[in-house]
Steps between C-alpha positions, in 0.01 A plus 500: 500500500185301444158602427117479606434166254815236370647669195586336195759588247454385131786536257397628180273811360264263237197348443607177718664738741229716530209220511661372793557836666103541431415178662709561799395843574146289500605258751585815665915487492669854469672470205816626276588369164911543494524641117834579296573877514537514096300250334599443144146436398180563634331168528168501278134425668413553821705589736641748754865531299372832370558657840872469496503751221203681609491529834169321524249236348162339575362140448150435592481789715803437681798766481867425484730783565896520494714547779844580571513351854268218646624615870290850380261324382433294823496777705236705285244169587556282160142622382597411129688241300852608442745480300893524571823510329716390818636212476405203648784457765385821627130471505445165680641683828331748497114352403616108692232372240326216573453386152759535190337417159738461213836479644772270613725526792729298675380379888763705614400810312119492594395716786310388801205667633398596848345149519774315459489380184629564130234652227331255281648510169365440163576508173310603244408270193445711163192602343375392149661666189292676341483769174733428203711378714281191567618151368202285480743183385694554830456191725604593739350896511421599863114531519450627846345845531592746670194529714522109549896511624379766739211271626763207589732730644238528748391179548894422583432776804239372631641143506782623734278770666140395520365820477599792279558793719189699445315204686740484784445844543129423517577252740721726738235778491211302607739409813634851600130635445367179736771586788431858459112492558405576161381159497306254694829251715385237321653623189834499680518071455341551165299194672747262454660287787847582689700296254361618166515877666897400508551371142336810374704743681775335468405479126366891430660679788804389581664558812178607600282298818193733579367204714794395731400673789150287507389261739323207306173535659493856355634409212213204405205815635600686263561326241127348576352806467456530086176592353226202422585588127878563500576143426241460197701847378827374502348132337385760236800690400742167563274257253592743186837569616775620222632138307871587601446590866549180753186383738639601803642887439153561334306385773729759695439827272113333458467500916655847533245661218236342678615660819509849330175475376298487783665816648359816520694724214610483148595125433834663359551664823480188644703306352751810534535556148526822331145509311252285287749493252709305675216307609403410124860392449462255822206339386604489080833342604371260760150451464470572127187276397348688798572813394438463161132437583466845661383644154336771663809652682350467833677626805634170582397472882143544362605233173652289733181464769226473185718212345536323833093617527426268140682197629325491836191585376439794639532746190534918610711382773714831628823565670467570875550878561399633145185662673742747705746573239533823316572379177147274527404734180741437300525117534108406545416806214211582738494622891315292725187561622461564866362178675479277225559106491822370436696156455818557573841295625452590809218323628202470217226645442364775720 
């Protein structure tokens, strides 16, 4: 059984444990932290170990609730971290995870997934001591926090991936909302040529070809067909790029955003994500000096078009489309008045 996004299984209930199972839920893995059913000791600090005896904990808003069987747990949608006693034989059949943190098997021993290959596996390095149990003398001490192991445990994803999976679900929803009209075609090549359109679905959808079927010379029209400022957009979001994500997949997720955003909904709803939140995560994992300098909390389609406005020097530029919208209220804090000037993305000013 396998669900919407790659799951990930991390061994382990504490605060390395659950910093990793916080960072992964961010890149937008489902995830399940395989715990001992009795644990001697409650590990001190942070952590979710307290909802093995409890039932269930929270870190940073985030809840962690025990299970007795991941195959339940699947089928009631995953919406939380879990827990889970089974052991480890028995979970990685049922979840077919496509990340293990913090265990060791043998080749023969590790499942393979749907795609073919076995999860990525990697082992956790300990946090700093810390307490009266801290030996400042020690050499050789680990000094790697927690929140730090969890950061290179997902720089070792993306290395073999790319792009975690809550951009590759980005990705696939700008392409099933292009083919299915909810976009303009030319967001179906993302406006890249026929062979870079391959490496990306090969490389974020695989087994996937949404463009077999087309003949070249419809192909190139459509692909020819992206707004004046779609590649100044995607120049934007690509030049402050996350430090650990590669060129090449970034200019992917950064073509596909800028594709979303000149649709005619909720930029979450076209990217085919499940709300701003998720949006926020996008842009804080990928983009994060970018989103870092939306202080205000803008609506990010409307964040996204004024930053691209400052660099061009056009400053109040707008999203195409925000004049129709319902939710024009809520993101411009002011309805707009009938037959008034405008400079938007679209075309300029009225």
């Amino acid at each position: 059984m396998q669900t919407l996004r790659p799951c990930a299984i991390v061994c382990g209930t504490d605060a390395v444990a659950s910093a990793v199972a916080l960072r992964l839920v961010e890149a937008g893995y489902t995830v399940l932290l395989a715990a001992d059913a009795a644990p001697a000791v409650v590990p001190c600090g942070e952590s979710f170990a307290a909802a093995m005896k409890d039932g269930e904990a929270s870190l940073d808003g985030v809840r962690c609730r025990r299970v007795a069987d991941a195959a339940e747990w699947l089928r009631d949608g995953a919406h939380d971290i879990a827990c889970c006693a089974q052991p480890l034989h028995v979970l990685l059949p049922i979840l077919e995870p496509d990340v293990l943190v913090g265990a060791r098997l043998s080749a023969a021993a590790a499942p393979v997934d749907p795609r073919g290959r076995a999860p990525l596996m990697i082992e956790l390095e300990p946090a700093a001591a810390t307490g009266a149990d801290a030996d400042p003398d020690e050499e050789n001490a680990a000094i790697a926090s927690p929140a730090r192991i969890a950061a290179g445990v997902l720089q070792t994803i993306l290395r073999r991936d790319g792009l975690p999976p809550l951009a590759r679900a980005a990705v696939a929803g700008v392409l099933r909302n292009a083919l299915s009209g909810e976009l303009n075609l030319y967001a179906a090549t993302l406006g890249f040529d026929r062979h870079e359109f391959r490496a990306l679905v090969a490389a974020c959808l695989a087994g996937v070809e949404p463009e077999h079927e087309w003949e070249a010379t419809a192909y190139a029209l459509c692909a020819s067909q992206a707004p004046a400022l779609f590649a100044p957009l995607t120049e934007l979001l690509l030049a402050q790029r996350a430090p650990g994500l590669a060129e090449r997949p970034a200019r992917w997720l950064a073509h596909a955003l800028a594709a979303a955003g000149f649709g005619s909904r909720h930029l979450w709803q076209d990217l085919g994500l499940s709300g701003r939140a998720e949006v926020s995560r996008l842009m804080r994992l990928c983009f994060p000096a970018l989103a870092k300098q939306n202080t205000a909390d803008l609506k990010w389609k409307r964040f996204l078009f004024l930053a691209l406005g400052e660099q061009l020097g056009r400053p109040g530029l707008t999203p195409p489309h925000c004049d129709g919208c319902d939710g024009y209220a809520a993101c411009f804090g002011t309805a707009r008045p009938a037959g008034t000037a405008r400079d938007d993305a679209q075309g300029g000013a009225a």
